[in-house]
C-alpha positions in Angstrom: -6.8 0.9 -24.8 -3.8 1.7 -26.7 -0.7 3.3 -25.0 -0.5 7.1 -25.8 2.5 9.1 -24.5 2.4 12.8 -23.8 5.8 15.3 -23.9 6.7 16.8 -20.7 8.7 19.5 -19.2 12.4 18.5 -17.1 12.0 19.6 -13.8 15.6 18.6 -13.1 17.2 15.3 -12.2 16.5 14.0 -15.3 12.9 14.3 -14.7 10.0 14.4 -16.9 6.5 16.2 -15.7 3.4 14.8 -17.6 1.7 17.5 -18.7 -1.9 17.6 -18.1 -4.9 17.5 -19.8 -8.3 19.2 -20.3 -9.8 17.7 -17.5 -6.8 18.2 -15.1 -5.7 15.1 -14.7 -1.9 13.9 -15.5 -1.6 11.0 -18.5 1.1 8.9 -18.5 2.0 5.4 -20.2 1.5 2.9 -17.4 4.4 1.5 -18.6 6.6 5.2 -18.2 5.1 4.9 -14.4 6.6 1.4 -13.9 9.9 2.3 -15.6 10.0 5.7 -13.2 8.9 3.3 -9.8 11.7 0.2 -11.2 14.6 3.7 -11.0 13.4 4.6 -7.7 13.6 1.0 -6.3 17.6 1.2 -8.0 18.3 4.1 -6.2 17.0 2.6 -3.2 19.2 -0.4 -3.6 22.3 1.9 -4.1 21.6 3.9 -0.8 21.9 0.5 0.5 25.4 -0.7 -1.2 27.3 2.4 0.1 25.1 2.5 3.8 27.1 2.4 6.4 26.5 -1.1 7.8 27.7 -0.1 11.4 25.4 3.1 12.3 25.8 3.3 15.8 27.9 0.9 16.3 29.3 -1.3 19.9 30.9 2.0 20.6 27.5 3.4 21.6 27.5 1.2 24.1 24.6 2.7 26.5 22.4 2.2 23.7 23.3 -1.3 23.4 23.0 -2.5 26.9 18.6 -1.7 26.4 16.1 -5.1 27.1 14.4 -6.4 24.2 12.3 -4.0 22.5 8.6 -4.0 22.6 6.5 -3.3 19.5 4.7 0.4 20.4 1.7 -0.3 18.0 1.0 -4.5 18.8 1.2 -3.4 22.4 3.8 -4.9 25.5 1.6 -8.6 25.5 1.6 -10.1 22.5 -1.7 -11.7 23.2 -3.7 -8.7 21.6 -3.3 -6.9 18.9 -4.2 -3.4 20.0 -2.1 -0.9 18.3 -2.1 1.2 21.6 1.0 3.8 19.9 -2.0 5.1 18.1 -4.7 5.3 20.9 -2.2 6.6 23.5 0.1 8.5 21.5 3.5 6.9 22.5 5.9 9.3 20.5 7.5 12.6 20.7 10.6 14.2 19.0 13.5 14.3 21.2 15.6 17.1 21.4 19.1 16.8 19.5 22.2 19.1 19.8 22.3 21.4 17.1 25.4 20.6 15.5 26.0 20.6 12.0 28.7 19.3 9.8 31.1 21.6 7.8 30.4 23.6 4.5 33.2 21.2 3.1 30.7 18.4 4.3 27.5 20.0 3.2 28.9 20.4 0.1 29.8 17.1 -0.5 26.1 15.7 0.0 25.1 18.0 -2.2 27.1 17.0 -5.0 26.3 12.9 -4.0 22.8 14.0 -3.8 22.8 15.2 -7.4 24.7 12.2 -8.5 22.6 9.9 -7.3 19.6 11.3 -8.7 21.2 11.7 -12.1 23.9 8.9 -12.9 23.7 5.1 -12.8 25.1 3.2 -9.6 28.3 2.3 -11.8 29.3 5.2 -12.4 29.0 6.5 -8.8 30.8 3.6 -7.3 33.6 3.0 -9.2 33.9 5.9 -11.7 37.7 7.4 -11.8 37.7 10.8 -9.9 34.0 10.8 -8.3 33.3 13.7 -6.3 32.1 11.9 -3.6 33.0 8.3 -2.6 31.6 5.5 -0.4 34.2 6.0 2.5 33.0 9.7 2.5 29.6 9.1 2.4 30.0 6.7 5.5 32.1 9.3 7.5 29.0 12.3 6.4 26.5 9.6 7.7 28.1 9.1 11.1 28.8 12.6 11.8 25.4 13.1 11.1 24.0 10.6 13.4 26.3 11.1 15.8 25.1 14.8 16.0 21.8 13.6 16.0 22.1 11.4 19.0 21.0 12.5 22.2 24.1 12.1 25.3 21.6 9.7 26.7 19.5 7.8 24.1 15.7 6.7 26.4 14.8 3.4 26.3 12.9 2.0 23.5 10.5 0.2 25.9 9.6 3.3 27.8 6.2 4.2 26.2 5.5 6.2 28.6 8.7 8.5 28.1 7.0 10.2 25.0 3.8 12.2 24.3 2.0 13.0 21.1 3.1 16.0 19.5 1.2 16.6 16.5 2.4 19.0 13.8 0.4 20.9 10.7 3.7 20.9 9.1 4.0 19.8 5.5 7.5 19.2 5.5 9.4 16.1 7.5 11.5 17.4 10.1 13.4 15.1 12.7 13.9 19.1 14.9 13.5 19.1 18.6 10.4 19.7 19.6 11.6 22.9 21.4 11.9 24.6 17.9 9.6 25.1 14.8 12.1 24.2 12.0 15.0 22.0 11.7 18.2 23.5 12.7 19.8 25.3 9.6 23.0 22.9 9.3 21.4 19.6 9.4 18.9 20.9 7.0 20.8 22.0 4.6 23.2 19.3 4.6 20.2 16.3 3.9 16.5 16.2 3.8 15.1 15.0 7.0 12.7 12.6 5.0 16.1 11.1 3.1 17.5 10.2 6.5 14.5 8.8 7.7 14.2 6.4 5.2 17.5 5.6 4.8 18.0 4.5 8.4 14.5 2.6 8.2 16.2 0.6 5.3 19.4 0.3 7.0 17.6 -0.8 10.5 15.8 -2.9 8.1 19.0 -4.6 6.5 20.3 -5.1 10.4 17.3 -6.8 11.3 17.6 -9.3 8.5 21.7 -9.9 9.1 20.8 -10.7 13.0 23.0 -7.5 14.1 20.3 -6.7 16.9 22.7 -4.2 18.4 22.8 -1.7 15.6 18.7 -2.2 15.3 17.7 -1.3 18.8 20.1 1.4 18.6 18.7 2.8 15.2 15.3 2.6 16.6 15.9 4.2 19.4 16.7 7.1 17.2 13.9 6.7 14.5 11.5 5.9 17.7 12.3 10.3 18.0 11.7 11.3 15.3 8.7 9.1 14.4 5.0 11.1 15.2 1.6 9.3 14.4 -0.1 13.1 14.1 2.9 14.5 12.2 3.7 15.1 8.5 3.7 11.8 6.2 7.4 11.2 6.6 7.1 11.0 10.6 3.8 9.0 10.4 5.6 6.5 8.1 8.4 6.1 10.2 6.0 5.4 13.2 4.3 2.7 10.6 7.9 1.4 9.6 8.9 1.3 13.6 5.9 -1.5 14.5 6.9 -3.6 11.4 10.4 -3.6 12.9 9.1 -4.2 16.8 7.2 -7.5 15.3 10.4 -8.7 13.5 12.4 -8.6 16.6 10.2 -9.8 19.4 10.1 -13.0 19.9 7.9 -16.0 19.2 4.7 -16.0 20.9 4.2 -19.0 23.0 1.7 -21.6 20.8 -1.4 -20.7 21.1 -1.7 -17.4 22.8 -1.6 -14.9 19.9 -2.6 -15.8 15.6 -0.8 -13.4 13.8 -3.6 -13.8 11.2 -5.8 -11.6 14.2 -3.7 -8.7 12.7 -5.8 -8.3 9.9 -8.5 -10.6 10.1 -10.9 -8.4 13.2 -13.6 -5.8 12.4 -11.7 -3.1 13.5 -9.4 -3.9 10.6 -11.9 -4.5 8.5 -13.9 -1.1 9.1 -10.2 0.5 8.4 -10.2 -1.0 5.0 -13.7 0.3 4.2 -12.1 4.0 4.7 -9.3 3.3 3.1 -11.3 2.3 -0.2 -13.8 5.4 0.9 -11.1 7.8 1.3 -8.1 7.3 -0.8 -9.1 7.8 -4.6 -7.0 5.3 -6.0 -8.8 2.5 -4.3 -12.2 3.6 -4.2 -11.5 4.5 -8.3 -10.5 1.0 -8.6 -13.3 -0.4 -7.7 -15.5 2.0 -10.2 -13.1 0.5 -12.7 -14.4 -3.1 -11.9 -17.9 -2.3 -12.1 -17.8 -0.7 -15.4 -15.3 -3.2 -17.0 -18.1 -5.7 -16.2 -20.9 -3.4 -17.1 -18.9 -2.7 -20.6 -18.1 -6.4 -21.5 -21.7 -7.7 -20.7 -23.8 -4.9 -22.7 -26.7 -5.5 -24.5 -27.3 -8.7 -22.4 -30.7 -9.4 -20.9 -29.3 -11.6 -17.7 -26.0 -10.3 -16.1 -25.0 -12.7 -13.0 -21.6 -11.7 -10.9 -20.2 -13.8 -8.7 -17.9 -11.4 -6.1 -15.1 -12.9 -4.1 -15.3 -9.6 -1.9 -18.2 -8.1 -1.3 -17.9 -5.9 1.6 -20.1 -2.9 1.4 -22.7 -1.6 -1.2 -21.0 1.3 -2.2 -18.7 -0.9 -4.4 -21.7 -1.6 -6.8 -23.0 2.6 -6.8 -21.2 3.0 -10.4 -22.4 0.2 -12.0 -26.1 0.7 -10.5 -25.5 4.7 -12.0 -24.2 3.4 -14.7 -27.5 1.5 -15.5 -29.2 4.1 -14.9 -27.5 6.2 -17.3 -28.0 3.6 -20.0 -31.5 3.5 -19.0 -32.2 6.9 -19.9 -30.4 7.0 -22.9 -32.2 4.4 -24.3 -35.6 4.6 -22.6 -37.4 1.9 -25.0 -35.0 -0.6 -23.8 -35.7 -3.0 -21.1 -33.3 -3.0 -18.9 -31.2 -5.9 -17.9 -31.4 -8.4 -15.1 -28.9 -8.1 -12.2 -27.5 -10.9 -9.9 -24.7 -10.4 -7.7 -23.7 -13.5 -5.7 -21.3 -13.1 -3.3 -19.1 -16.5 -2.7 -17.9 -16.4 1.1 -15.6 -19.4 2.2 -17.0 -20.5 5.9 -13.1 -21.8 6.3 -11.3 -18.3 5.7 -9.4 -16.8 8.1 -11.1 -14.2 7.1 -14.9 -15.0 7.8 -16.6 -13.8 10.7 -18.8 -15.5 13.5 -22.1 -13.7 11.7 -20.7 -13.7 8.0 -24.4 -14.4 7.0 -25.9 -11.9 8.7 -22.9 -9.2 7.2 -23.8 -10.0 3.8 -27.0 -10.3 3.8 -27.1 -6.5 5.3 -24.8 -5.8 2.3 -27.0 -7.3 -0.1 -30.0 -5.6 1.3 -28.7 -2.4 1.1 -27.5 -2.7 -2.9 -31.0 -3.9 -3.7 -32.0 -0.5 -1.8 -29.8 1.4 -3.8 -31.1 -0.1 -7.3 -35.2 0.1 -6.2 -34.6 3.7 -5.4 -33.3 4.0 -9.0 -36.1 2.2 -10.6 -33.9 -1.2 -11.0 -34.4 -4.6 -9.9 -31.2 -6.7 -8.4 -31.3 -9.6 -7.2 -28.3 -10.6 -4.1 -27.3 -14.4 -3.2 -24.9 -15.5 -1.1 -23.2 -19.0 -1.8 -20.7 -20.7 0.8 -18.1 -23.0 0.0 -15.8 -25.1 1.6 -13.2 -25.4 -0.6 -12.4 -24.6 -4.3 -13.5 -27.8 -5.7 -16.8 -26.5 -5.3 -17.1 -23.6 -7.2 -18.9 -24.8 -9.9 -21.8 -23.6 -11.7 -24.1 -25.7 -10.0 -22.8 -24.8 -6.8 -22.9 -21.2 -7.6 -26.1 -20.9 -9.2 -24.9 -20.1 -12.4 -28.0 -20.5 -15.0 -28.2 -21.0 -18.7 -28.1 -17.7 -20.8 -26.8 -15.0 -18.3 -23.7 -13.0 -19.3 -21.3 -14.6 -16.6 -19.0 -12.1 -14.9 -16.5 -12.7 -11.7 -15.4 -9.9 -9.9 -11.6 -9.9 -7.3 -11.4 -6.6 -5.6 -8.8 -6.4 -3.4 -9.0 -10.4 -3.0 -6.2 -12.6 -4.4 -4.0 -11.8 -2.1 -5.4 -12.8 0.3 -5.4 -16.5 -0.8 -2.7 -18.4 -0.2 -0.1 -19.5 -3.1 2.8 -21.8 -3.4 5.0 -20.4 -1.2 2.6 -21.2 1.4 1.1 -24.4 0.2 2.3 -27.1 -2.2 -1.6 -27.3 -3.1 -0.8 -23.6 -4.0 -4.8 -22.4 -3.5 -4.3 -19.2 -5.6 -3.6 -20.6 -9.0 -5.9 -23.1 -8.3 -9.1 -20.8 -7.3 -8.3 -18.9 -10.9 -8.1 -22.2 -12.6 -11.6 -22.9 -11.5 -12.6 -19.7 -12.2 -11.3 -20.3 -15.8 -13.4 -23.2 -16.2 -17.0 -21.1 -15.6 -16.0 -19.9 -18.7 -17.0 -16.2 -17.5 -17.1 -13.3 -20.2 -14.9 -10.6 -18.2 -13.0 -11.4 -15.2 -11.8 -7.8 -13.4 -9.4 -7.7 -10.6 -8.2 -5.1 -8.3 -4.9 -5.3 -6.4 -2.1 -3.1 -4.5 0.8 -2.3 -6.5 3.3 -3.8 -4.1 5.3 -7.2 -3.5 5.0 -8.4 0.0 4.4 -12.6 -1.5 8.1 -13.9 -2.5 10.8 -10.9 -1.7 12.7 -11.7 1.3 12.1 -9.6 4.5 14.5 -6.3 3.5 13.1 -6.5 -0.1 9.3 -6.2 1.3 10.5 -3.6 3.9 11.8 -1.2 1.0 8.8 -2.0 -1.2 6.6 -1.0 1.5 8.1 1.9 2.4 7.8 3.4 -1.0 4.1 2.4 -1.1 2.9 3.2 1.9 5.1 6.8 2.0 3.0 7.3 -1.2 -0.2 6.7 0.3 0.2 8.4 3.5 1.2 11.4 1.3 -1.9 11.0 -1.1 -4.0 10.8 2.3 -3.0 14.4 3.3 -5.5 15.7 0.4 -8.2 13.9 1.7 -8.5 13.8 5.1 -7.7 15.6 7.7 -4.5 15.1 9.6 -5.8 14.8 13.0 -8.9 13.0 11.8 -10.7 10.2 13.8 -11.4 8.5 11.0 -8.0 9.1 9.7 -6.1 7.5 12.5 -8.2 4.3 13.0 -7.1 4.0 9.0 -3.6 4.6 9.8 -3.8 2.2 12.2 -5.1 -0.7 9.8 -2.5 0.2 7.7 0.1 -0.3 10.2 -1.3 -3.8 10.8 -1.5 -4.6 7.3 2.2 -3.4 6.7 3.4 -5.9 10.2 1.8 -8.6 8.5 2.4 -8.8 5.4 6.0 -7.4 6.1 7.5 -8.9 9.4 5.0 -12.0 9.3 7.0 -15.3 7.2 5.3 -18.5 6.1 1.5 -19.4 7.0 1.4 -16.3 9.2 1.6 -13.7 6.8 -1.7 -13.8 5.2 -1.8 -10.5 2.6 0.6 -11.3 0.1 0.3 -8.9 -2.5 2.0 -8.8 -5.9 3.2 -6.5 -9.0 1.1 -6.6 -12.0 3.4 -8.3 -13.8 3.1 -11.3 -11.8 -0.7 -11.1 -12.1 -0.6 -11.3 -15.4 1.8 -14.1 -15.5 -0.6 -16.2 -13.1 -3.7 -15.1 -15.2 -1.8 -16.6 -18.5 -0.6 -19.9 -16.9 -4.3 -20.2 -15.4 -5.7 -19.5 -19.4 -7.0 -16.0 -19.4 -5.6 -14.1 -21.9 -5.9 -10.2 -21.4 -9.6 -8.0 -22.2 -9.2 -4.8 -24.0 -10.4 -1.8 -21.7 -11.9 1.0 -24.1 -12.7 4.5 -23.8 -16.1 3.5 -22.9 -14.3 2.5 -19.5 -11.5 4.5 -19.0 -13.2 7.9 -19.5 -15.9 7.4 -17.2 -13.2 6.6 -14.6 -10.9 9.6 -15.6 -14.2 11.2 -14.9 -15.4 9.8 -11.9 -11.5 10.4 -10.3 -12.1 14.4 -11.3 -15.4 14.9 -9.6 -14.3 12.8 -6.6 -11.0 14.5 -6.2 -9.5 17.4 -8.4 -6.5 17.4 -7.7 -3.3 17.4 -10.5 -1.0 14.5 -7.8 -3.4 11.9 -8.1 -3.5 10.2 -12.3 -4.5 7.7 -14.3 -2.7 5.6 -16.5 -3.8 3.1 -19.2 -2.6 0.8 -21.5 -4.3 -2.6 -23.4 -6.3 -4.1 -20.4 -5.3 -2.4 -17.6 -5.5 0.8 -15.4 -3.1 2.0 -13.0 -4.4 5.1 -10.2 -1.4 6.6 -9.0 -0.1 10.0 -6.8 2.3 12.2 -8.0 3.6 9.2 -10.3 3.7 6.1 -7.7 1.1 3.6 -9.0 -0.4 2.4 -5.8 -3.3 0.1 -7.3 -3.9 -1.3 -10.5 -7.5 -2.8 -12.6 -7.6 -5.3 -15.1 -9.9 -7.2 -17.1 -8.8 -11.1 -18.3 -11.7 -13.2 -20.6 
């Protein structure tokens, strides 16, 4: 699909909104998204240069003096990992004096504020007469911390010390509980969500220099504000908090707790089947696959697809409706024959003790799905034991069918070089290569948690996950069951893949870009995506959710689903 660019209207600070189109949804150049999310991630890393590294410094001493902290969502043992923040609802906002800094003050955020929204980091940092400098920006962030500090900070171990408090509020707030808004001062002078963030990133950034002291204190702080039931910002911050808890606490004795139990147990996996249920821009992704296969292997009698990650049947509903469609378009036509083979690998972390029995129910249920529609698919399921074996023999590939392999949300979950010298990842798509398949589509998360160091992951997965949590307040409801035991995967994803290092960290996700590099050193070379594909998904993403903050963006052989601008996952098709 060829890029197409659209004019916009400034809605200040530089920015450009997209307008939309007929069918409500906002079009943008993938490539316009990724410059926009590459300026955020700058003015991210400038927050950090002019942070002031010694936020609650040894002066605080009764902050200082607290035991080791323990992680609120893993639980006090690290032998389980029960995220019991969320089950018993382990924080509150604390009450902070209202005091506010001066108009002088206020005024002098403001004007940093705009700046940093609107000028490079150059020119804020060393330009000749700034308005507002790094020494002042230091001495507003103290006073404003120091106002925000409570006489006597609770412990961060005391789980019991705080109580749910959930909020319909769309707004982050870091108030006291006692009142329904913010006091006026502290409002005024910076967005609650600004400082919540930042002092996640600085937190972050003492975690990773060793200075312990300034973390506990911090998170005593950000432990207040954070609230599982409240608005995005405060649910991210209660996310953010557990990643930092895992960093700090120490090494499990040998034996008694896997780290890869984090995201390798049903209950995780049952949260990622809502996830790709209830947030558009995964479930959409997967529609892309299907019809990217469906697209490239038309007018063939025999389609076989091998699937890396089969996990329920509603993955393969668009391409069963979409051979229905074809069906009746063209009624003297026979229609095709379907095999989907799933490939499960008996030595994955991530296989069960009844992986059998869980894809064969899968596979039962899609070959429901296509009967009731009039269509016959046939479901497999192939184990291997290592890569070496996936070849076509192994796999049941036959002479004649139109060969298509299918990674959702899979990749990154297969260790690379940084983890292996044997570097598994590049050597799965090498294999891959060799099946010489028509269409290959993968689906991924538009976020780098494989090669940044720990602070770089932390920032990255605050933006995307603050995204998501945002997007997920248009389709589900706040104080949702459902919701929560979603939020709760989330948060073990995010400690895994964040605070986890070496073998231990087992979801390493990457940016497209670096997809596309592995792909090209592996041998693919990029498959056009037409109109015959992107439409139908433009169109599927309107009837499942019309609403103008979640997009669609494509360009040559990929399509990235974004909200409010933030690409958060991205389909491609390789040959």
């Amino acid at each position: 699909m060829s890029s197409t660019g659209f004019p916009g209207r400034d809605v200040g600070f530089g920015v450009q909104a997209p307008e939309t189109g007929s069918d409500g949804l906002m079009k943008r150049p993938l490539s316009d998204m990724e410059r926009a999310q590459q300026q955020q991630m700058q003015q991210a890393l400038f927050l950090r240069s002019v942070k002031q590294r010694t936020l609650l410094a040894s002066s605080a001493s009764p902050c200082l003096s607290m035991p080791p902290p323990q992680d609120p969502f893993l639980g006090s043992s690290a032998s389980t990992a029960s995220l019991n923040l969320m089950s018993s609802g382990s924080f509150r906002r604390q009450e902070a004096p209202q005091i506010g800094p001066s108009a002088a003050l206020r005024d002098g955020l403001h004007e940093l504020e705009r700046r940093l929204l609107m000028e490079d980091e150059e020119d804020v940092v060393s330009a000749p007469g700034s308005a507002v400098t790094t020494a002042e920006w230091s001495e507003a962030m103290q006073q404003l911390i120091t106002a925000r500090v409570p006489s006597s900070v609770p412990s961060v171990s005391g789980a019991n010390q705080f109580s749910t408090s959930p909020t319909n509020s769309s707004s982050s707030t870091v108030s006291s509980s006692a009142s329904s808004s913010p006091p006026s001062s502290l409002a005024s002078a910076i967005p609650a969500g600004i400082f919540l963030r930042q002092m996640l990133l600085d937190t972050a950034n003492a975690v990773a220099d060793g200075n312990i002291d300034m973390a506990t204190a911090n998170l005593a702080v950000l432990k207040s504000a954070a609230n599982y039931r409240g608005n995005p910002e405060q649910r991210l911050t209660a996310m953010m908090i557990s990643v930092l808890f895992a960093r700090l606490k120490p090494a499990p004795a040998a034996g008694s707790f896997l780290p890869a139990a984090e995201v390798c147990g049903s209950d995780y996996f049952a949260a990622s089947q809502m996830l790709y249920e209830v947030s558009p821009c995964f479930k959409i992704g997967l529609v892309a696959a299907n019809l990217a296969i469906l697209e490239a292997t038309k007018e063939q009698p025999n389609i076989h697809i091998l699937d890396f990650q089969v996990s329920h049947a509603g993955q393969y509903s668009a391409l069963i409706d979409a051979l229905v469609d074809r069906q009746r378009l063209h009624p003297a036509a026979r229609p095709p024959s379907l095999r989907i083979t799933a490939v499960a690998d008996r030595t994955s972390l991530f296989a069960n003790n009844d992986i059998d029995g869980a894809l064969r129910s899968v596979g039962d249920s899609i070959e429901k799905l296509a009967k009731r529609h009039g269509l016959v698919v046939r479901f497999d399921v192939v184990h291997r034991a290592a890569a070496a074996e996936l070849d076509a023999a192994a796999l049941g590939c036959e002479a004649g069918e139109a060969l298509a392999v299918n990674l959702p949300f899979a990749l990154a979950r297969v260790p690379d070089e940084s983890v292996s010298p044997f570097n598994p990842r590049d050597d799965l798509l090498r294999r891959v290569r060799a099946l010489r398949p028509r269409v290959v589509a993968l689906v991924e998360q538009e976020i780098n948690t494989n090669t940044a160091a720990f602070a770089g992951r932390f920032a990255s997965a605050c933006a995307h996950y603050g995204v998501l949590l945002e997007s997920l307040d248009v389709t589900a409801a706040r104080d949702s069951a459902d919701r929560t035991r979603l939020e709760v995967g989330l948060a073990r994803r995010a400690v895994n893949s964040v605070a986890r290092e070496g073998a231990d960290r087992i979801e390493r996700c990457e940016v497209f870009g670096k997809w596309r590099a592995r792909m090209g050193m592996a041998g693919f070379k990029p498959a056009q995506l037409g109109s015959a594909v992107v439409e139908p998904v433009k169109a599927r993403l309107e009837s499942l959710r019309p609403n103008p903050g979640f997009s669609v963006a494509g360009e040559e052989n990929r399509i990235g689903f974004a909200w409010k601008g933030r690409i958060l996952t991205v389909a491609s098709t390789w040959r």
